[in-house]
Every structure is written in structure tokens, then in C-alpha cells.
C-alpha positions in Angstrom: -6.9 -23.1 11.8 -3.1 -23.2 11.3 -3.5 -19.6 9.0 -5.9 -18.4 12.1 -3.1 -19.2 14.3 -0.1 -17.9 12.4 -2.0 -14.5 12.3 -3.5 -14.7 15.7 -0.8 -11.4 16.7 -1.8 -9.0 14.3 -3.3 -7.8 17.6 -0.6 -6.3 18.4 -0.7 -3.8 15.2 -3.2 -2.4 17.8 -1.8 -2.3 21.3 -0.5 1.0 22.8 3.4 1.7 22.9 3.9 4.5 25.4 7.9 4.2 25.6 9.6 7.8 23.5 12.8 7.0 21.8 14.7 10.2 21.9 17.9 9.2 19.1 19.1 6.1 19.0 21.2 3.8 16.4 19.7 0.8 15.3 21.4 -2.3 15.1 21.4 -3.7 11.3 22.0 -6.3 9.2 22.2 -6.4 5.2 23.2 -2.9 3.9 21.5 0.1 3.3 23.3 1.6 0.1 24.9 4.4 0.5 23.6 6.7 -1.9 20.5 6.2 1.0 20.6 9.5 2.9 17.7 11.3 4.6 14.9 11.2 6.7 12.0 8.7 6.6 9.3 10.3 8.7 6.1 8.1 9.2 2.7 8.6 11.2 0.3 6.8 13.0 -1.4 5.4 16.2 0.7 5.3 19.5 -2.1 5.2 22.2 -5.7 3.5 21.8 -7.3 4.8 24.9 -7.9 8.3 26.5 -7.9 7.1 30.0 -10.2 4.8 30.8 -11.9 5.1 27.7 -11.3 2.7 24.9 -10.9 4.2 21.2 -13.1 2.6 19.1 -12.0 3.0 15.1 -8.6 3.0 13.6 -8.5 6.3 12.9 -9.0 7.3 16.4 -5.9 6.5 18.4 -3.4 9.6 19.2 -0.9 9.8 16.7 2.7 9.2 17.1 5.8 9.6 14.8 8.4 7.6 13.9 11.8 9.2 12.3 14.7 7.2 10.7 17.3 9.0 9.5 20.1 7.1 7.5 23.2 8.6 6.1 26.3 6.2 5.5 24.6 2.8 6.1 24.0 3.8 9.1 20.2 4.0 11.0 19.2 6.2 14.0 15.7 6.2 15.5 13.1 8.2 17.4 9.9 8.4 18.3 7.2 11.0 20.1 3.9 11.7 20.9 2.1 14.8 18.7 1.4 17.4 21.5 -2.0 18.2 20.0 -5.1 19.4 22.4 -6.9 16.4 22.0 -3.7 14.3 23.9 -3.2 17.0 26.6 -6.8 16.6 27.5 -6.4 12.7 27.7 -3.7 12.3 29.3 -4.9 15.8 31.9 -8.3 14.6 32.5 -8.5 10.9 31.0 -11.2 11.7 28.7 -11.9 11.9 24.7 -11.7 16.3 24.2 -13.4 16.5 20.3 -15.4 13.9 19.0 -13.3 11.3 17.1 -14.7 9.3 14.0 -15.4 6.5 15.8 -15.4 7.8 19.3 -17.6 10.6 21.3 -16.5 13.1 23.4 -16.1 12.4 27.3 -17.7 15.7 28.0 -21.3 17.3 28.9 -23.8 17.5 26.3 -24.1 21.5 26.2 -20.1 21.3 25.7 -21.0 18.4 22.5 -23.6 21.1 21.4 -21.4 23.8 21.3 -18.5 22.2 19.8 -20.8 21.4 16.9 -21.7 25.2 16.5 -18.5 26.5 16.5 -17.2 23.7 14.4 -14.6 22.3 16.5 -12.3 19.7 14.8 -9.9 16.9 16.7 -6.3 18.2 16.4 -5.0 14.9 16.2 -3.1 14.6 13.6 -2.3 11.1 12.7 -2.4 10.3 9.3 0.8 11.9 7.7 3.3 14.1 7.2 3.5 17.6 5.2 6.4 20.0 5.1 5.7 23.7 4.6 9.5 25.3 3.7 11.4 24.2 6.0 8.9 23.4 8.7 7.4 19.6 9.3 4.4 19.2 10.3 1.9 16.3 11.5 -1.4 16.3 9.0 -5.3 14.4 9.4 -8.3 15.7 8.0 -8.4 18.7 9.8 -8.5 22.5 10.0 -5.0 22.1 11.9 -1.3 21.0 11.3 0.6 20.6 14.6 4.7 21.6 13.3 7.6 19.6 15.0 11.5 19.7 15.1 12.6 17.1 12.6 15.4 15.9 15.1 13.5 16.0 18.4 10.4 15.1 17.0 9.3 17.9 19.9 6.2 19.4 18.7 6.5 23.1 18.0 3.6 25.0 16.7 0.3 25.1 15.1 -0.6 26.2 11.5 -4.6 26.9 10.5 -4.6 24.9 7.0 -8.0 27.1 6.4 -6.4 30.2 6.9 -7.4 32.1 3.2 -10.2 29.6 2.3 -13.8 28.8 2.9 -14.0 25.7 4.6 -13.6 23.8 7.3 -11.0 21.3 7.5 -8.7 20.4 4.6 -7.3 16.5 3.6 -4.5 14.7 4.4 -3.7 13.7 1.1 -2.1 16.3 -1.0 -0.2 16.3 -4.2 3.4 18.5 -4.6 4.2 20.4 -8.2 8.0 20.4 -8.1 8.3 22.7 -11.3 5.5 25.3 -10.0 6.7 24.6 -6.1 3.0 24.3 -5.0 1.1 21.8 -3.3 -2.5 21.0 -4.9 -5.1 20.1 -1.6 -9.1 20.1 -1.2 -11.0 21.5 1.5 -14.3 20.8 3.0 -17.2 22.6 4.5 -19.9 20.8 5.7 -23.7 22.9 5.5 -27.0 22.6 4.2 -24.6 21.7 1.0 -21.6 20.1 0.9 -18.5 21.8 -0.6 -14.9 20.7 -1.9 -13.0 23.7 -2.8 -9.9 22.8 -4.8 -6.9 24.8 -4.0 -3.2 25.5 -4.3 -0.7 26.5 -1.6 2.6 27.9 -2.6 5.8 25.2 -1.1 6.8 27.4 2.2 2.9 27.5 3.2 1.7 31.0 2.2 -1.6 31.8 1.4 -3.9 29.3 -0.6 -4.9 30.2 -4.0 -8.8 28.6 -4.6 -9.2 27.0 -7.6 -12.5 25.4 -8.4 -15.2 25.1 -5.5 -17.8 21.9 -6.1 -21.3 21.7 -4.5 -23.1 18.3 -3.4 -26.4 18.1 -2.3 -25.6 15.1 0.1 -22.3 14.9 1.8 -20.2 12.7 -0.1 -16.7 11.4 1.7 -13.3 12.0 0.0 -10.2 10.9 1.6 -7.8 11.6 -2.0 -7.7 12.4 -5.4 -5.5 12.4 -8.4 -3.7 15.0 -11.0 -2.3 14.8 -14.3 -0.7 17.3 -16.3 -3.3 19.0 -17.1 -6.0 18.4 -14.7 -7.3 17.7 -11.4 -9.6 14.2 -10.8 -12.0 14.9 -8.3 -13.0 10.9 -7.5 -15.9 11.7 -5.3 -17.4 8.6 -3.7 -20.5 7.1 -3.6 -20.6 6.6 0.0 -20.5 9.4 3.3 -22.5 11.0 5.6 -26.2 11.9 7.2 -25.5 15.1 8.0 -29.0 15.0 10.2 -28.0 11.8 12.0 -24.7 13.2 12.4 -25.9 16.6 14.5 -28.2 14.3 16.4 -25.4 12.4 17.3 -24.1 15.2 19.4 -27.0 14.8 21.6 -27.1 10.8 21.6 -23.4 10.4 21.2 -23.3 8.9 18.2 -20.1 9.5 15.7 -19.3 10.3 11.8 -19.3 6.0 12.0 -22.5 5.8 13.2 -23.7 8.4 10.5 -21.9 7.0 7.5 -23.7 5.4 4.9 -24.3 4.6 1.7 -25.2 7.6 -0.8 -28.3 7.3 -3.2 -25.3 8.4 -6.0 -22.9 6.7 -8.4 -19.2 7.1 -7.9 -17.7 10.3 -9.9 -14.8 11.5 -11.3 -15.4 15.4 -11.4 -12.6 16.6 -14.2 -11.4 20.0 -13.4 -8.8 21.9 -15.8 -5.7 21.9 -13.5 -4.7 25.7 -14.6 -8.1 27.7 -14.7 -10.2 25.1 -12.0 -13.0 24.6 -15.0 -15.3 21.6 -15.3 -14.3 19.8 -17.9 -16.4 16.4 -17.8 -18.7 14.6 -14.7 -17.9 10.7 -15.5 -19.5 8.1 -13.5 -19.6 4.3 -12.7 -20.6 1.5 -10.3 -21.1 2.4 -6.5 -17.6 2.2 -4.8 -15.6 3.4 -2.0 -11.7 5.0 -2.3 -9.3 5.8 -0.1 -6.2 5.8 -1.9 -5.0 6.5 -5.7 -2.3 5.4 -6.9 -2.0 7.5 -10.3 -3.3 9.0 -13.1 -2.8 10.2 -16.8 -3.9 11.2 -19.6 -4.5 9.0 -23.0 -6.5 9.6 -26.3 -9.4 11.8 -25.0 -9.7 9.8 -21.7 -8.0 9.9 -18.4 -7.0 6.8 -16.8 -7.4 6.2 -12.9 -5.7 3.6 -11.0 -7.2 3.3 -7.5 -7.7 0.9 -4.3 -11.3 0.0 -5.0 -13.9 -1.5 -2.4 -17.3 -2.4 -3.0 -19.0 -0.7 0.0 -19.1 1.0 2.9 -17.1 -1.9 5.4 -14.4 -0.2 4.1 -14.8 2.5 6.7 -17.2 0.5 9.0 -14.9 -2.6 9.1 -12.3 -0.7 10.7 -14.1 -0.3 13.9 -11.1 -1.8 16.3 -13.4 -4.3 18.0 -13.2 -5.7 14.3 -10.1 -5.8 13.4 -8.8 -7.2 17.1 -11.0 -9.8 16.4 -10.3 -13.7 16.2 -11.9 -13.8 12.9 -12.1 -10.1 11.3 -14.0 -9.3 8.7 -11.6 -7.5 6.6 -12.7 -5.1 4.3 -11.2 -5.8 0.9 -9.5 -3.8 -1.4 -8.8 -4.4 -5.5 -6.3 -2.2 -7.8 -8.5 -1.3 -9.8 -8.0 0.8 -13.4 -10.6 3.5 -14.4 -11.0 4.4 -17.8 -12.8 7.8 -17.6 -13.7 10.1 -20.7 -12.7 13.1 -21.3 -16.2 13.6 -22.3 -17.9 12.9 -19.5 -20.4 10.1 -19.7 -19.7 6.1 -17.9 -16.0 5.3 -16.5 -15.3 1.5 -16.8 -13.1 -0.7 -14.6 -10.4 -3.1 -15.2 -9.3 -4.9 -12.4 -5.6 -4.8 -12.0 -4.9 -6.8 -8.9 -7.3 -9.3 -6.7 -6.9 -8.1 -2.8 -7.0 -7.2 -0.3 -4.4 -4.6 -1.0 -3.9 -1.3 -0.1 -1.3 1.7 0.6 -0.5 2.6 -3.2 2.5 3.7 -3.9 4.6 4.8 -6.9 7.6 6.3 -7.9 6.2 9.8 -7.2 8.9 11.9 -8.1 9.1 10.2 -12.0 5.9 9.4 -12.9 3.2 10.9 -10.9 0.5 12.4 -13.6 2.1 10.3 -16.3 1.8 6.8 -17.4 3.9 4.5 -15.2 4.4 0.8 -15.0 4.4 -0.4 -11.3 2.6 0.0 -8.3 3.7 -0.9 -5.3 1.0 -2.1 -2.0 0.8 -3.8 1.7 -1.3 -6.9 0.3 -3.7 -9.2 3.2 -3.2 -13.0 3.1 -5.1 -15.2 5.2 -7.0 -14.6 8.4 -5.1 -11.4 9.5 -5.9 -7.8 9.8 -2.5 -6.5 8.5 -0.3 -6.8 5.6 1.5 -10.0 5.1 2.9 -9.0 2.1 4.8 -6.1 0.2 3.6 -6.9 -3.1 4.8 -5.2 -7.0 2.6 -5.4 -9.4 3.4 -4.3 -13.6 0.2 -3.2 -14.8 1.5 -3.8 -18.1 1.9 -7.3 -17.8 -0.9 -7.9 -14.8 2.3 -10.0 -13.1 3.1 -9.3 -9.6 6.1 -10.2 -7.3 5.9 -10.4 -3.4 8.4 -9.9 -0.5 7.3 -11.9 2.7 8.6 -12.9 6.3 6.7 -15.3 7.9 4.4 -14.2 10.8 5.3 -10.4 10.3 3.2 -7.4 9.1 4.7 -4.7 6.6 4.2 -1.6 6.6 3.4 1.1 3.8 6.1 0.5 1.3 8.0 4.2 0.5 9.4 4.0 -2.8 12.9 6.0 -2.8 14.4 6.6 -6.5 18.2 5.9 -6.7 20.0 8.6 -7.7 20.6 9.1 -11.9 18.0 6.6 -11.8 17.2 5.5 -15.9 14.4 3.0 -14.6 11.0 3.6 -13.3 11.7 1.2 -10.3 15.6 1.8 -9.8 15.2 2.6 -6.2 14.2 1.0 -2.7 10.9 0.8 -0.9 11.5 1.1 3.1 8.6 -0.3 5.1 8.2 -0.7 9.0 7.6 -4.4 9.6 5.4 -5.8 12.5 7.2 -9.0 14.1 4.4 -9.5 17.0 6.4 -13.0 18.4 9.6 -11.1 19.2 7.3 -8.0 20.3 9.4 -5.7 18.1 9.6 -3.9 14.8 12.3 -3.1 12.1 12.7 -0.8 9.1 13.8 -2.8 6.0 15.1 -1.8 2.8 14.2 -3.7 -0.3 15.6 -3.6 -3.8 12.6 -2.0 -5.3 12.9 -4.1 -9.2 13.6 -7.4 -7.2 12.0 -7.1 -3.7 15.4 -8.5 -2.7 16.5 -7.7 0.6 18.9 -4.9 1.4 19.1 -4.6 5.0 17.5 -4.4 7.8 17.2 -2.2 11.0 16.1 -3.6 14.8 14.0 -1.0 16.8 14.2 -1.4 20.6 10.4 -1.6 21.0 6.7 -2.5 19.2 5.2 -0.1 16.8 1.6 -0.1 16.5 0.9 -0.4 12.8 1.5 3.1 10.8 -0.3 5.2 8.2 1.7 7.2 6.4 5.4 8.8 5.5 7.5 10.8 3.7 11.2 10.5 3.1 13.3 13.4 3.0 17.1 13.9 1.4 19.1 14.2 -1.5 17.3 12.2 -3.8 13.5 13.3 -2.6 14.1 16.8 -1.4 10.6 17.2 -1.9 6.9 15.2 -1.2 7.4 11.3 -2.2 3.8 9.8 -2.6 0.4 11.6 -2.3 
């Protein structure tokens, strides 16, 4: 009972914050070091209800960012609403527009119907961050980006993500070539087939270049994938969607929730030749479900995968907010797991790396991503709570792990920034935005990212409801710093 009750506020990871921070310096403690100079941009809920209608899965809530921007030890803060369609209509006419993963739309059913036939997407973006050139913009899995003003936070525009392709919506998850100056993305169109088309998307945000398009006869559900140097890994799960339940849905109001399921299928890695988009090898291996990798490289005829690995599909279902705002959730858990998949094609094995529940993966991008690397770095779940207790490194060398904790608090995605001149894979920080529910406030802290030592700290003015993901922009990472 005393873990229950040291947890019980984890609630508030999930409670609304409708107060807008225009700029404002933080208070801190500790030191930020001052080679420490750009913008940490992060994503995520802000409101959990369109009017008088209560959101039902994590995914749902409208998205607001979060910007800290630190030059000279120094830390000031904003925050805004994304000004996509999907809040207007809320906030206009207190009512869900599109339908939501876990939500359905507040509107008639011949307006459901005809949302499905013209393929009408939420615009909500509120899973991360993506900058095209020198625009920003606000990303989900979607056909749409919403652009905003980096210092205002203001949003300015819209970009169609499926301008140039054939497909309907695109991922959230992309990877960034520094030495091409490309990102590497999927999209997705949903039919009598299910298709992935693999595609590449020059750094200002010109036209797409499709690489490889892959066919399923069900309609599996990816959320990420991996690269190397000289391929693409396709990790296509074992889990998504009735595609017949979901369009009857539109009719009974049922949601992509309600309609995901188990697939009669393996999981798969799909190896594609990163240059040319060829098929190189189909491996497969034990049903499981993936939202997040963490690397992967190649080694002796054989890729290997490191992932955040759950067993099945509670790993979406159990994030149905009645769940996790529960007295007792029940959390969905969440291994680092290592995939050793053949170049050949054939079975993948798994190792696992580190016991959960983990997640958020995160790695020195900028060094090692598509290369052997030594450390990952995750939000890790102790006890009766459904947020992170703990930032937690673990060497996947030596299977040891070190933790960073403060009692009662709930840390954020830890964003690994390298120091600059760096000679070690973790010479760097991670920043992460920590939860503290009893003084109904958050902070941005600054770790040393070989020690988990703390560096400083930073007091925001107000309670963030518990992020998804950022990106840190400056100096050091003038470019894209996890996937």
C-alpha cells in the first residue's frame, strides 16, 4: 500500500493544463554547462477533453508544446496550444471533429460516413517534432504537419506530408541522413491491401523520393523502424487492425482501439537495401508488439535490432486513460529487447537486454545511430505507477544499468545531447521534463549523461501533463537528435 500511495499522483501526468507561457526565465539551481545552447522542443497532451466530452486513450488529447531554450546557463520557457482543426472545432463547438484512436467523432453519422470516404485524418499533431529547412513543425501519424514559429510557439501553416506519394498518412517517427541531408520516413495507405511505402524527403521538405512500397494482406500497425548503413528494417508487427470492424465503426462509433487486434502473423523484420529500396531478406520471430527502436547495425551477415518489446496487444489497449488514471493500472510492460536477424532471412532470435517496464529509447543519435553503440538510455516504471519513476542507462555490453531517481516524481523522455569534441559515446547530457505531482509543478533537469549525476535544474511556473517526444536544436545537434 505504501508504493500504491507514493504513486497515487501519477494522475496528474493526465490532467489538463490550459495556462500558455509566452517566454519566461526559469528559476534554476545546479548548472547547465555552458557549452549547452539551443532549443529543446517537446510534444505532447495539453487538454484531455473536447468540451464536455472526455478523451478516452493517450494518444487522443490535443497536443501542446513545450520550448526551452538555454544559452549561457541560463533557461527560458514557453508553452502553446497546436492550432490544428481538430482544436478549433473543440474549443468552437465542444465536440471531437475527426475520429481519434480512442475517441469517436461528436458529429452525425452521414458526416462519420463521409469522413471515412474521403479519408479524413485528425490534424492533431501530438507526438513530435520535425523541422523541414528552417521551418518547425508539429508531427502524429498523419497526412498533415501543422509549422510554428520556434520563438512564439504561434502556429503558422500546414504542410501535406503526402504531397508526391501514394498513401495516406505518413509516421511520426523518422530517421535524418546528415551526410545525404535527407530524412528516411514510411507512409501508409489503408485498402483492400495494406501498403508501407518507404520513402526519402530531401532536409528543407521538397518532394519525396519513393523507395520500396510493401504490400500486407491484413493491416499490420507500425509506429517506427530502424536503419543502418546500408539498409532499411521494416519491423512490422504482429498486431493491428480489422479493417471491416474498423468501417463499421463509423456507423456504431467504435474507434481504431476498438478494431485493434491481434494479427494471425509472426512479427517481421522486412530488410530493404537502403540505396535501391530491394528486398533483401523477410526474418521472423515470436508474436510481439513495438513502438520504439532504439538502434540497429550490421554484424557478420546479420543485422542486430535493439527494440522496446511487449508481448501483446495491452500495449496499445492498456493505454485507454480510464487505465492508466486508475488506482491500480494495469501497465503494459515493456523489455529492451536485442534482435538478432539474418541477413538471410529465415527466424530472428531475442536476447533480452533489460527487464521493464521501460520505454522511450534513446541514444546518442548523432554518433552512433546505424552503428554498434554501447548505451541506451529509457523512462523505466517502478511500482504501482503509470509513469516513469526512473531515468535509467543501461551498457548492453555489460547488461549493467545505472538509475537517476527523485522520490515521488515522473521523468520524462530522456534527450541525449553530445558535448561538443565529444571522444565518448556518452560524453553529453540527457534533459528530461520531470513530473513533481505534490508541488503541482514540473522542471527540466540536466543530467551528466556517463554518471546520471545531476547538473541543474530548471522550475516551471505550472504542471505539465506528461510528454511524448522532442528534439533539441543548436550548435552541437544542428540537426534531428533521436528517431
Amino acid at each position: 500500500m505504501g508504493r500504491m500511495s507514493e504513486h497515487r499522483d501519477y494522475r496528474a501526468g493526465f490532467r489538463t493544463q490550459r495556462e500558455e507561457i509566452e517566454d519566461k526565465q526559469l528559476p534554476t539551481t545546479g548548472e547547465f554547462p555552458d557549452w549547452l545552447s539551443g532549443d529543446l522542443i517537446g510534444n505532447g497532451p495539453g487538454q484531455f477533453e473536447a468540451g464536455d466530452t472526455g478523451l478516452r486513450h493517450w494518444f487522443d488529447p490535443f497536443a501542446m508544446l513545450r520550448r526551452f531554450r538555454i544559452d549561457n546557463g541560463e533557461v527560458r520557457y514557453a508553452n502553446k496550444f497546436v492550432q490544428s482543426r481538430d482544436y478549433a472545432f473543440a474549443q468552437d463547438h465542444g465536440g471531437v471533429r475527426t475520429p481519434f484512436p480512442g475517441t469517436p467523432p461528436d458529429r452525425s453519422v452521414w458526416t462519420r460516413l463521409r469522413q471515412v470516404l474521403d479519408g479524413t485524418f485528425p490534424d492533431n499533431p501530438v507526438i513530435g517534432i520535425q523541422r523541414f529547412g528552417d521551418e518547425f513543425a508539429a508531427v502524429t501519424e498523419s497526412p498533415t504537419a501543422l509549422t510554428f514559429d520556434p520563438d512564439t510557439l504561434e502556429t503558422t501553416g500546414r504542410i501535406d506530408l503526402t504531397a508526391g506519394l501514394d498513401c495516406d498518412l505518413t509516421l511520426a517517427h523518422v530517421h535524418y541522413d546528415p551526410v545525404a541531408e535527407e530524412f528516411i520516413n514510411l507512409g501508409v495507405s489503408y485498402g483492400r491491401n495494406t501498403v508501407y511505402t518507404v520513402f526519402k524527403r530531401p532536409r528543407d521538405g521538397g518532394t519525396p523520393t519513393p523507395l520500396s512500397r510493401l504490400q500486407f494482406d491484413e493491416a499490420p500497425y507500425i509506429h517506427s523502424f530502424a536503419v543502418t548503413g546500408q539498409h532499411v528494417v521494416v519491423t512490422v508487427n504482429a498486431y493491428g487492425l480489422d479493417t471491416t470492424q474498423l468501417l463499421k465503426g463509423t456507423v456504431t462509433k467504435e474507434t481504431f482501439l476498438d478494431a485493434f487486434q491481434p494479427l494471425s502473423t509472426p512479427l517481421r523484420f522486412v530488410i530493404l537495401d537502403r540505396s535501391t529500396g530491394e528486398h533483401v531478406a523477410t526474418a521472423s520471430a515470436s508474436p510481439a508488439f513495438i513502438y520504439h527502436h532504439a538502434n540497429a547495425f550490421e554484424r557478420d551477415g546479420e543485422l542486430v535490432v535493439d527494440v522496446v518489446a511487449f508481448d501483446d496487444d495491452r500495449a496499445v489497449t492498456g493505454l485507454a486513460l480510464s487505465n492508466l488514471r486508475s488506482d491500480d493500472p494495469d501497465l503494459p510492460r515493456g523489455d529492451l529487447c536485442r534482435y538478432t536477424v539474418p541477413l538471410s532471412g529465415g527466424e530472428a532470435t531475442r536476447e533480452p537486454l533489460h527487464r521493464g517496464p521501460v520505454e522511450f529509447p534513446v541514444i546518442n543519435y548523432r554518433a552512433v545511430n546505424g552503428t554498434p553503440h554501447r548505451y541506451v538510455y529509457l523512462a523505466e516504471t517502478d511500482g504501482a505507477s503509470s509513469l516513469p519513476t526512473d531515468i535509467t542507462k543501461v551498457d548492453v555490453d555489460t547488461g549493467t544499468a545505472h538509475r537517476w531517481r527523485e522520490s515521488g516524481t515522473h521523468p520524462g523522455e530522456p534527450l541525449f545531447v553530445p558535448a561538443p569534441e565529444a571522444e565518448n559515446e556518452d560524453d553529453g547530457v540527457l534533459l528530461s521534463v520531470v513530473l513533481d505531482p505534490e508541488a503541482d509543478r514540473s522542471r527540466l533537469v540536466c543530467l551528466n549523461a556517463e554518471t546520471l549525476g545531476e547538473l541543474g535544474r530548471a522550475e516551471l511556473p505550472h504542471r505539465l501533463p506528461f510528454g511524448f517526444h522532442g528534439q533539441f536544436y543548436g550548435p552541437v545537434a544542428p540537426g534531428r537528435s533521436m528517431a
